[in-house]
N, C-alpha and C positions, 0 to 999 in steps of 0.2 A: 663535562665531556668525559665518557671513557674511551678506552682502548678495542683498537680492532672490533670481531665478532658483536661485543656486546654493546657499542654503539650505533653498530649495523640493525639489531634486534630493536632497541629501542627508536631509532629511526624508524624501521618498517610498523613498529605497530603506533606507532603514531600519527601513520598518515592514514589510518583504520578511523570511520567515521565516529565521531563523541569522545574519541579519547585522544585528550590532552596530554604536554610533556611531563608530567607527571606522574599522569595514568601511565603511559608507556615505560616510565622507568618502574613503578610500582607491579607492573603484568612482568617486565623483562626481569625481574630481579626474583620475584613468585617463579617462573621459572628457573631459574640457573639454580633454585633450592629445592623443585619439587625432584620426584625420583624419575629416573631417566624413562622408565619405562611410558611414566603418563603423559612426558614430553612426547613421545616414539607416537604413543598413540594420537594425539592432537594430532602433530601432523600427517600423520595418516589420513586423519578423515578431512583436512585439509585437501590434501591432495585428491583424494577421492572425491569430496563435493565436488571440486572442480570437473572431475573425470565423467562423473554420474549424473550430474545435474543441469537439467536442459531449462528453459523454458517450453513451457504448454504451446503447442501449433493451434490450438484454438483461440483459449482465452490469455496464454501470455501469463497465469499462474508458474510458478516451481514446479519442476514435474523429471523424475527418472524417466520414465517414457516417454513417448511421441506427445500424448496427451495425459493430463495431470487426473489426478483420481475423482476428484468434483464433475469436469466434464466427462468421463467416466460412467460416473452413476446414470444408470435409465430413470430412476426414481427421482432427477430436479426437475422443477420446472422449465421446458424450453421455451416459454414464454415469457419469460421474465429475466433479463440480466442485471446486476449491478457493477455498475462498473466504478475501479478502484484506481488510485494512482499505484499502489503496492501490492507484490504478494503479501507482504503484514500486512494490508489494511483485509485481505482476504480471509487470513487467520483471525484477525481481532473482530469483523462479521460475524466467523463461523463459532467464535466461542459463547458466541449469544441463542444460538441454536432458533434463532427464530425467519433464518432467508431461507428459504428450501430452491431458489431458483439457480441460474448459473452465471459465471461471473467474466466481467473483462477486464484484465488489467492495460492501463494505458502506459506505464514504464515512468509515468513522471506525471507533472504538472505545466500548465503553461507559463513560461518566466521567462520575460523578454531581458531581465537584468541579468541571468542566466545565460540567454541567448538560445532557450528552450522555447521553443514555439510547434504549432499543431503537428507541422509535418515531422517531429521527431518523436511524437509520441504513434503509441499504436489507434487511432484514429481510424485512419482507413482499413486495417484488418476492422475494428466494428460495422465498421458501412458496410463492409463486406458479410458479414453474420447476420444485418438485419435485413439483409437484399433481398432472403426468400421468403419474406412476410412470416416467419414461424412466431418471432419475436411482438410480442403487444406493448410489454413495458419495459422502458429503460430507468434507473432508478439511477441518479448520478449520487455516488459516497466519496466525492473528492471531500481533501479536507478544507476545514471551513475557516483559511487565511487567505490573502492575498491572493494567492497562485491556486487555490484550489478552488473561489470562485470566477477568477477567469476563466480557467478549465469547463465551468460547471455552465457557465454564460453562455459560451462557445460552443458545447454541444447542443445546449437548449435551441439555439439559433441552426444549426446544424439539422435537427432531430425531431422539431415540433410539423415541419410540412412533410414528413414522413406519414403522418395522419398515427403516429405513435401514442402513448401514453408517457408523460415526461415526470420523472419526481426526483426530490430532491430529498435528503437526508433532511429531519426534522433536526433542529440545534437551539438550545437556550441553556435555561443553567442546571447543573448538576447536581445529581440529587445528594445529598448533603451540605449544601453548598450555601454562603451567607449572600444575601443581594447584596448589601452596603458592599461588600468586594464583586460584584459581578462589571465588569466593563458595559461602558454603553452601548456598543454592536451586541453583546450575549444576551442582555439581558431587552433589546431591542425585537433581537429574534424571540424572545421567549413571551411577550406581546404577540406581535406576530402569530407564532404559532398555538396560541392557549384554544383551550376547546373546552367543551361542554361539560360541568362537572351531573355523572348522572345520579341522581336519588334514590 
């Protein structure tokens, strides 16, 4: 335990997600030696995220504006959404440069030990985006644990008498990756999904 201010600091960045009491004494200590100005700056843009940063009125992305710069572009596909539990899971999509369509973030996943369930995600803003028939395909990219195929269950059941096209994120094992360590759901899916090798 320290004194005053500096048990305040390690307090507050410990309760910051991933980082442990030690991470937080190791971040609070990196501070009180860096120089005051790059402190000054941090929280400035602290404060300012907060100030500047909305969520999307469409798809529920990060966004300075009303609407986030993906739904922005005339050039995605408005037929096509994938819809994300995260703005990351939206970033880590777009660093593959291979969705060209537009995206819906849901704010979470379904977790009843959580006490997260449908109605607390952004659910019904979708139903609402796919009401004017523009939309063909919904491409569920929750992630592929526990909560993200409830998530993924649930809108299937949801989203298939819409006469929609429904897909799911392909998942098996990674490329570099050994099978003798692959789990038996990974490498279960990766049966599952195998295809055609062509000549």
């Amino acid at each position: 335990m320290y004194e005053g201010v500096v048990q305040d600091l390690i307090d507050e960045l410990g309760r910051l997600p991933g980082v442990g009491p030690k991470s937080a004494q190791r971040i609070a200590f990196h501070l009180l030696a860096s120089d005051p100005v790059d402190v000054r700056r941090l929280a400035q843009v602290l404060v300012e995220v907060k100030d500047k940063v909305r969520f999307c009125a469409v798809c529920g992305n990060v966004a300075e504006e009303e609407t986030c710069r993906i739904c922005r572009d005339q050039r995605r596909d408005p037929a096509v959404i994938c819809v994300v539990e995260e703005s990351k899971d939206v970033v880590a999509i777009e660093r593959t440069r291979e969705f060209r369509g537009r995206y819906h973030v849901l704010g979470g996943a379904i977790s009843p030990i959580d006490g997260i369930g449908p109605d607390d995600l952004r659910i019904r803003e979708l139903m609402s985006r796919l009401a004017d028939g523009t939309v063909t395909e919904v491409i569920l990219a929750t992630d592929p644990n526990l909560e993200g195929e409830a998530t993924a269950t649930y809108l299937t059941r949801l989203l298939r008498p819409m006469g929609l096209r429904v897909t799911r994120l392909a998942s098996g094992l990674p490329v570099g990756g050994d099978l003798e360590y692959a789990d038996e759901v990974t490498l279960g899916r990766a049966f599952e999904g195998r295809r055609s090798v062509d000549d």
